[in-house]
Each structure stands twice: as C-alpha cells, then as structure tokens.
C-alpha positions as CSV (number, residue, x, y, z in Angstrom):
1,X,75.7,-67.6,-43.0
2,X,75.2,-71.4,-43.1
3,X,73.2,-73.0,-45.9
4,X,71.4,-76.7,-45.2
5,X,69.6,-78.5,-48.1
6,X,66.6,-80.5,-46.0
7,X,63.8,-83.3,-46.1
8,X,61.1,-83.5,-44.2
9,X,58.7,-86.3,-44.5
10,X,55.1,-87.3,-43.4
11,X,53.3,-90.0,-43.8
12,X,49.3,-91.4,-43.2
13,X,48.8,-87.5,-43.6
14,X,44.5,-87.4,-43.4
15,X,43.5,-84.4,-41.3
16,X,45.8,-81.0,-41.3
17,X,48.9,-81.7,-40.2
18,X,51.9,-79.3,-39.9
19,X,54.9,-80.9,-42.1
20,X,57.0,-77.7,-41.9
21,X,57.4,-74.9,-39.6
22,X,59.8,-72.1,-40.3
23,X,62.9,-72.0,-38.2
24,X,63.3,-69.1,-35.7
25,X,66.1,-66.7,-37.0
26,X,66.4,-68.2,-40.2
27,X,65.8,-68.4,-44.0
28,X,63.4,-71.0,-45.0
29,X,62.6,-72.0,-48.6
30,X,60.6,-74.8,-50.0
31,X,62.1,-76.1,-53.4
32,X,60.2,-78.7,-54.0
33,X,57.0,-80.7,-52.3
34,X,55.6,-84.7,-53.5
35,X,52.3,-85.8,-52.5
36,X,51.6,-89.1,-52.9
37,X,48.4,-90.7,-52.3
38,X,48.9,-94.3,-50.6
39,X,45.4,-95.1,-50.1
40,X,42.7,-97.0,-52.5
41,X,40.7,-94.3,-53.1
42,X,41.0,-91.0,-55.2
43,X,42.4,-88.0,-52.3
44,X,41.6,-84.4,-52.1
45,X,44.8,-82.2,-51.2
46,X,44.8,-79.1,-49.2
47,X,47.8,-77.1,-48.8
48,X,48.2,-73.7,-45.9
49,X,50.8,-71.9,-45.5
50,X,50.8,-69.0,-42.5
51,X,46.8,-70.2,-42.6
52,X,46.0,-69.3,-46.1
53,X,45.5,-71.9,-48.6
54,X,48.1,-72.4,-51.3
55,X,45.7,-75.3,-52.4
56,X,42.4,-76.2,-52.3
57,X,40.4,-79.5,-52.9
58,X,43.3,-80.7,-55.7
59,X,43.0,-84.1,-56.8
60,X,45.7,-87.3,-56.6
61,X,44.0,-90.0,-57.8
62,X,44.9,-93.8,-56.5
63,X,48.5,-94.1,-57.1
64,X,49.4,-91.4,-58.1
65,X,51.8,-88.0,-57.0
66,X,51.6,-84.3,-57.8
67,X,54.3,-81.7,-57.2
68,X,53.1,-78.6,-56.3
69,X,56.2,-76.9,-55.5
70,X,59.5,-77.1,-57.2
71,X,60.5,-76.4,-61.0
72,X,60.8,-72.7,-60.7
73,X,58.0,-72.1,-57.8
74,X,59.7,-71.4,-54.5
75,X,57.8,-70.9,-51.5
76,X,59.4,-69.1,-48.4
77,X,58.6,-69.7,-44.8
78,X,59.0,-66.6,-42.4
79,X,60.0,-67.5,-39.0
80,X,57.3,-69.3,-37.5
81,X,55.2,-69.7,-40.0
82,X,53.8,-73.1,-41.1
83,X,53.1,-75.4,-44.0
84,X,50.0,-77.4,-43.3
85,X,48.7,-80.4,-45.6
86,X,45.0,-82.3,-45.3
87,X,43.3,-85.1,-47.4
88,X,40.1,-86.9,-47.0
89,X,42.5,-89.9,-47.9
90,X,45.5,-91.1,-47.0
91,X,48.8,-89.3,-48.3
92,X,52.6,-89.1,-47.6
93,X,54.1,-85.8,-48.1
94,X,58.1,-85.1,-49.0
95,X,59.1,-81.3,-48.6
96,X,62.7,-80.1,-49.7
97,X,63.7,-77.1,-48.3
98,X,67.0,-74.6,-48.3
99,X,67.8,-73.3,-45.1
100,X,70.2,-70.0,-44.5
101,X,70.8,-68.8,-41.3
C-alpha cells in the first residue's frame, strides 16, 4: 500500500467550490487546511464535507488566515466524497492531505 503526502490549492475561492474530492479506492486524509482571505474586506468561510458543514459563517478578517484543520484534527475523505469551501469574499485555500491506497 502506497502512501502520497499532497497539496492541493485554490485560489479567488467566492462561491462553493470543490477543493478536494476523495480518490476512488483509496485512503484520503486531510492534515492540515489554510484559508487566507486575499480580498479588502473581512470574508465569511464555509466549509462541507460529503454536504454537511464542518463550518459555518467563520470569520477571516482582511489579511488574515485560519487553520481549521491540522494540529491534531484530521478529517477523512471516503471515496468520492468532497470538501467544498464558500466566502462572500475572496479567499485562497491550501489543503494537505495523506493518501494510502
């Protein structure tokens, strides 16, 4: 079984977007997610996974980032599920995954 540390990256992210989608016949885990708001105004974040929100209406104010996975939250994707990502502003996304397979 073959192990794969990944990025995937986003950018301009304003209305839902899927980022991530878990990979047919394997493992997916999300160790760690940065949002960063690139716009001039304070954003409102909104994070699915499989449909259900992980987070809702979370602030990132001009400037700034949050992290709302990593540390010693893990999220795992089943095979196709996805990780979706919305903001009334504008906001690039970084997600680090592990995948086994």
């Amino acid at each position: 079984m073959a192990n794969a540390f990944k990025n995937y990256k986003s950018n301009g992210i304003t209305a839902e977007t899927t980022v991530l989608t878990g990979a047919a016949g394997m493992e997916t885990t999300i160790i760690g997610m940065s949002i960063a708001n690139v716009d001039t105004s304070d954003a409102s974040i909104n994070i699915k996974v499989g449909g259900s929100y992980m987070l809702k209406g979370a602030p990132v104010y001009v400037g700034g980032a949050m992290t709302p996975i990593g540390g010693e939250q893990k999220v795992v994707l089943m095979d196709g599920e996805d990780l979706a990502i919305s903001s009334d502003y504008s906001v690039d996304v970084i997600v680090s995954v592990l995948e086994k397979g």
